[in-house]
C-alpha positions, 0 to 999 in steps of 0.5 A: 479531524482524526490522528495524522502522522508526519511521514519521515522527514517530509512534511506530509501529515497523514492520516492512519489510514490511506486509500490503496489503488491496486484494484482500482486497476482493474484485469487484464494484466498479470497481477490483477484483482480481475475486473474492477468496475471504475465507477465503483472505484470512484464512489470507493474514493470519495467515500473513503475521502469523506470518512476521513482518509487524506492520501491515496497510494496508486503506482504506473502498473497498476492496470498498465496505468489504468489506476491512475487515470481512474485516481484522476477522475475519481478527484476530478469529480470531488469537491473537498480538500484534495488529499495527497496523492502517492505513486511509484515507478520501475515497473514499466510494460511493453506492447504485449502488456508484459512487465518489464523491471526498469530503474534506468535515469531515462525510463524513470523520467519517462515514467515520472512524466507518464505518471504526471500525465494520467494523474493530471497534477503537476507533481506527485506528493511522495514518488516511490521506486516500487520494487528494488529491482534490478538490484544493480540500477538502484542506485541510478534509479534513486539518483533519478527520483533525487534529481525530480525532486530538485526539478518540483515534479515530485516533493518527497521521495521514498521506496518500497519493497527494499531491505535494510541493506538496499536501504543503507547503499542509497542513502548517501544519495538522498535522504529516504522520506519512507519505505512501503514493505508488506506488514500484516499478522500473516506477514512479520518478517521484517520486524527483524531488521527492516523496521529497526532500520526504519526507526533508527534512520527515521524513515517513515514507514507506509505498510501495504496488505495489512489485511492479508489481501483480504485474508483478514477481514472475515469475508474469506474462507476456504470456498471463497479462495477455491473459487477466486477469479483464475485472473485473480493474482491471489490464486497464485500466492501462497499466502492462499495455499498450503501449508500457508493457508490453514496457518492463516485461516487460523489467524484469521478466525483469532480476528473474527474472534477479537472483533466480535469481542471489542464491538470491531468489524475484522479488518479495524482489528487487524489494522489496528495492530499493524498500526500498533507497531511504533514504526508504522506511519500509517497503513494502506487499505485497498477498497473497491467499494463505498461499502468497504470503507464502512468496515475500515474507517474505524481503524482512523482512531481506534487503538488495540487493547494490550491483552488483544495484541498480545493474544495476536500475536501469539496467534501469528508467531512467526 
């Protein structure tokens, strides 16, 4: 059994780490990791689940609802404990598989039903608003997720992406059970204002890229992300250019350096100092292989000495 931590005020226990599907989604659409073979993703999952991973973190938009359908299978064909199973709305598409940003009662409602359909369960264990957008909607939008609560479709509610001030204007609503906001070496911004919030309001906190979309996990390297797949949405980060990129490269060699020192592979490195952070609940990695999951499943219980979180930091100070 490895360390879980209650999420929030729900009654979720967690494991540190939790299996993220963005990938999963495969290409052909705008933020693609480009193509994902799904049964490289099951075989993913089941391995993930076995190294002992609890929950898995997916959204509607991810592949224009593809990974959902791919989570679906991938637990239809597993036979251990079923692991709690997150996913989020506001991101719908049209018939040109364009993006459109909706958090009106009606399209929340629909996409919660779509949701419940690829995923094939009766209720979604945490249902998440994916970006806070359109600023002016988010109320209705949280409202919504409040009144699928009440109805059982979904148990617990939460946000991602949203500010302290976001935050603090719904809710008076519904209680916030967790916020999902980017966190990584290369990305500390919200140790500002947005995790002291969380902390004051007991707001469980599920950090997203806490590898750097792959930056920190000493496979990258300046050939590697001049040759990215032109359906890569990486291509067009700026994390993955200059001036950001020789910043992270440089981070980036710190990790391989810490890692090669304690006997760690890059990413437990980088992971553990996400995890590291007293507001973090757990964090979310992104797999597409069975052989990934190897070089993270030691971040389930591993905890950074203070002399290496120290030099971290300083590597990556903002």
């Amino acid at each position: 059994m490895f360390p879980t931590n209650l999420l929030g005020c729900s009654d979720l226990a967690i494991t540190r780490l939790g299996i993220g599907a963005w990938a999963m989604g495969g290409g052909g659409w705008a933020f693609s990791w480009s193509h994902q073979d799904d049964a490289a993703s099951i075989r993913a999952i089941h391995a993930a689940l076995d190294a002992g991973m609890n929950w898995i973190d997916t959204a509607a938009v991810y592949g224009l609802g593809h990974s959902e359908e791919v989570v679906a299978q991938a637990l239809k064909s597993y036979s251990g404990p079923r692991p709690y199973i997150f996913t989020k709305c506001a991101r719908n598409w049209d018939a040109n598989r364009q993006i459109v940003k909706l958090l009106k009662r009606d399209a929340v409602r629909t996409e919660c039903e779509n949701s419940l359909r690829r995923l094939q369960v009766d209720t979604i264990d945490l249902y998440q608003i994916h970006w806070p957008e359109p600023d002016e909607d988010i109320e209705e939008g949280w409202g919504t997720l409040a009144e699928l609560q009440k109805e059982g479709k979904v148990r617990w509610i939460g946000v991602s992406n949203f500010n302290a001030a976001q935050m603090e204007r719904i809710a008076s609503i519904a209680r916030i059970t967790s916020l999902q906001p980017p966190y990584s070496l290369m990305r500390r911004e919200i140790e500002g204002t947005i995790l002291p919030y969380t902390q004051q309001h007991g707001i469980g906190v599920l950090a997203y890229s806490p590898m750097g979309s792959g930056m920190l996990t000493g496979a990258m390297s300046r050939e590697r992300i001049a040759n990215l797949p032109s359906d890569d949405w990486r291509t067009r980060s700026p994390h993955f250019q200059e001036p950001l990129l020789t910043r992270n490269l440089r981070i980036a060699d710190k990790v391989i350096e810490i890692a090669k020192r304690t006997g760690r592979t890059p990413s437990e490195i980088a992971l553990a100092w996400v995890l590291s952070h007293p507001a973090i609940t757990a964090a979310i990695v992104g797999i597409r292989s069975a052989e990934q999951v190897t070089g993270v499943a030691g971040a389930l219980s591993y905890v950074l000495d203070t002399d290496s979180k120290q030099e971290l930091e300083q590597a990556s100070s903002p």
